[in-house]
Each structure stands twice: as C-alpha cells, then as structure tokens.
C-alpha positions in Angstrom: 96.9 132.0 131.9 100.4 132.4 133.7 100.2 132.8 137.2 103.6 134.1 139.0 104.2 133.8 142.9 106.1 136.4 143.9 108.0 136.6 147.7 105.2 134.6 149.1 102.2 136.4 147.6 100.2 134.7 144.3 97.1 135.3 142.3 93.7 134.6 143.2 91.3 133.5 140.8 87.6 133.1 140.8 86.7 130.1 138.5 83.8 132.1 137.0 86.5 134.7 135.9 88.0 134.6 132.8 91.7 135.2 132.3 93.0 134.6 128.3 95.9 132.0 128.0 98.2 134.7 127.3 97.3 137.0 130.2 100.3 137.4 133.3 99.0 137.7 136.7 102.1 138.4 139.7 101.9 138.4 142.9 98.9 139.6 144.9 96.8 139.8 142.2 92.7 139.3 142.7 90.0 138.8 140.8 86.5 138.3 141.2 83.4 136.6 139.5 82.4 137.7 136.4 86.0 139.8 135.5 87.5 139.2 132.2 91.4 139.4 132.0 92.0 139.3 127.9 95.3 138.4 126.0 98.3 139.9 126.7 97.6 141.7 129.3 99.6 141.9 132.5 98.8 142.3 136.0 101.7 142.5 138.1 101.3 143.2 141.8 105.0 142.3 143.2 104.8 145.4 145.4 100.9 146.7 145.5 98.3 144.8 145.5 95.6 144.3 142.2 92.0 144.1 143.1 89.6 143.5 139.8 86.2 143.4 141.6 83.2 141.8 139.9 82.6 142.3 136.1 85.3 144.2 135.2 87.8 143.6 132.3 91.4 144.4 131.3 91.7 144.4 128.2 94.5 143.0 126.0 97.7 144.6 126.0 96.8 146.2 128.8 99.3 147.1 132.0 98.1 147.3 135.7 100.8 148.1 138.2 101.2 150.8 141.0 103.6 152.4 143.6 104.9 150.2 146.9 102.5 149.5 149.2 98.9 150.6 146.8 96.5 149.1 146.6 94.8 149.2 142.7 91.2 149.0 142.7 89.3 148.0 139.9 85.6 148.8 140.5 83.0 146.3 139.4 81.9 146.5 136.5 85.0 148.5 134.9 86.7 148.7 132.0 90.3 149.3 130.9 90.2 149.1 127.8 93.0 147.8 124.9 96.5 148.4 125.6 96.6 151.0 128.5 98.9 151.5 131.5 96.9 151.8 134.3 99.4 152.8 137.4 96.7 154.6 139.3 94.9 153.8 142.8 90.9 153.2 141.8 88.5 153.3 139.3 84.9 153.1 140.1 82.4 151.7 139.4 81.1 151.4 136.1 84.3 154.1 135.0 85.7 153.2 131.7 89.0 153.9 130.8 89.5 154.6 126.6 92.1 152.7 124.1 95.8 153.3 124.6 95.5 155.8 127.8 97.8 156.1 130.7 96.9 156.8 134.5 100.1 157.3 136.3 100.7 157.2 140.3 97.9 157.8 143.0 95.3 158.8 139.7 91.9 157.7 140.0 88.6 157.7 138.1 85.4 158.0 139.6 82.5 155.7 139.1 80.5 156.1 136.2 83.3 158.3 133.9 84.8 157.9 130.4 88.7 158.7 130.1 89.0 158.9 126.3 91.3 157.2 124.5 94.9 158.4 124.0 94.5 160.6 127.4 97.4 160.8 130.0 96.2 161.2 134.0 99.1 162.7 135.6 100.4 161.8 138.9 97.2 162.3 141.4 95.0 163.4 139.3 90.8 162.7 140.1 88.7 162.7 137.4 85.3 162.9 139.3 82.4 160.6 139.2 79.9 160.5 135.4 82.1 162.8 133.5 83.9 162.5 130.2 88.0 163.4 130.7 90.1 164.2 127.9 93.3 164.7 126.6 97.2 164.7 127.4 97.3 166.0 130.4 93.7 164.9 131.0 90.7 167.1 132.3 87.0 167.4 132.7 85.0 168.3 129.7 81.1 168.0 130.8 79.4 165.2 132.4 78.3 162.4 130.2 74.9 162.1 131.4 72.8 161.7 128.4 75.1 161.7 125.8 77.0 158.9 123.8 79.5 158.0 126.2 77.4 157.2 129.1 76.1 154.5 126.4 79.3 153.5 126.2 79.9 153.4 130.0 76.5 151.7 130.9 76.9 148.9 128.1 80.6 147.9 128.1 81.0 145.6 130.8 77.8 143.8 129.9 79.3 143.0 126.4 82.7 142.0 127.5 81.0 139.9 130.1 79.3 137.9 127.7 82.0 138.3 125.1 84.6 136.9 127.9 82.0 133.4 128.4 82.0 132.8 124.6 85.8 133.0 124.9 85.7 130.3 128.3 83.8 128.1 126.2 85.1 128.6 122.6 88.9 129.2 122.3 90.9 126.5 120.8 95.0 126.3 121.6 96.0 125.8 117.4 99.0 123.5 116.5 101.9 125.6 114.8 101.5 125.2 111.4 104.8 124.7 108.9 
C-alpha cells in the first residue's frame, strides 16, 4: 500500500484492514477493522476527510474524494464497487454502489440501497434508504426489498470480507520476468 502524508494529516490503518499493495491512501484517510481497500484504488483526502467504517470495501480502480472541508463516509459494511468515482458525502450502511458509477458533490446513498452500475448521482442528490437507483442522472425505481438486489446488498460485504483475508494471507509480490 502507499500511504501519502499530506500538510500534516496521514492515513490511519487498522491492521485487521486490508489495503492491496497498489492502493493510494492521502491525507486524512481512515479505515476501520474488517474494510478492504483493493488494487488500484485511490483514496485521497488532501482537503476532506475519508472515513471507511467497519467492513466496507473500495474496490479496485475505484476513486474516493470530496469537496473542501467534507467529510466522506463510508458506512460499515459498504460497497463501492470496481472503478467508480465516489465524490459524495455518505453511504450507509449496507448501501452498495454498482460498477463504473459516479456520485458527485454532497450526493449520498442511504443504508441498505443499490446504485446500479453505469449510474451518475448529480450534485446533492439522496437516494433514500433500501431502494434500487438507476440511471444517468440517477433516480429511484422501487425498493429492493425482496428482490435480487437486496441479495446483492445483504451478501456483498460478507464475500469481499472474506475474499479481502485470502488476499492478506495469499498474495505474492512476483519478480519481473524477461
């Protein structure tokens, strides 16, 4: 992992949390037990501040960063999933945030919700706790309770959890090969 001080403020790890040797994390960047930071992603808190509460993952690829002064909260047990831009203010708990999305300023995604992937949040946009969101802009479509994506939102972090211990205890750094 690469950790970046920035004007006096620096990550904070948990040692039960996993960040990927390839992940950046700047400035006043947090995370907690359990949270899973993959490859390539980058955290960058130089002006905000980056909470990633318990369980949660970034994915890889994935972008957090906000406006001066915010501070980003990652609920426990989220997800943001592969390479989105997440410059929002919270997601809840549970709240799962699809493939390639982007939540811009002061957005936020209440606990328990899917954001589909490819969707756009505009600036200040809520998407309200256990419903699915779609599209570019993004809006509510129905609540997910009983449907597929609530599977999806109930079982994520679970698997990345696990998925992120296999990774603490099985990555190898490879030689370059000629």
């Amino acid at each position: 992992m690469q950790l970046f001080e920035f004007e006096g403020r620096r990550p904070q790890v948990h040692p039960e949390a996993f960040v990927a040797p390839t992940a950046t994390l700047i400035g006043d960047v947090r995370v907690e037990k359990g949270a899973s930071i993959w490859y390539g992603a980058v955290l960058r808190a130089d002006i905000c501040t980056i909470i990633v509460r318990e369980g949660s993952n970034i994915q890889d690829n994935s972008v957090v960063h906000a406006a001066p002064d915010v501070t980003v909260e990652i609920g426990p047990n989220a997800t943001i999933a592969h390479s989105c831009v997440f410059h929002g203010d919270t997601m809840g708990e549970k709240a799962l945030l699809g493939n390639g999305s982007v939540v811009l300023d002061h957005a936020s995604i209440g606990a328990g919700s899917l954001v589909a992937a490819g969707s756009v949040l505009t600036p200040g946009t809520r998407v309200e706790e256990g419903v699915l969101a779609a599209g570019a802009p993004a809006a509510p479509k129905k609540p997910i309770s009983g449907t597929n994506a609530e599977l999806w939102v109930e079982s994520n972090a679970d698997y990345y959890s696990d998925l992120a211990q296999r990774h603490r205890a099985g990555i190898t750094v490879m030689p370059p090969t000629a």
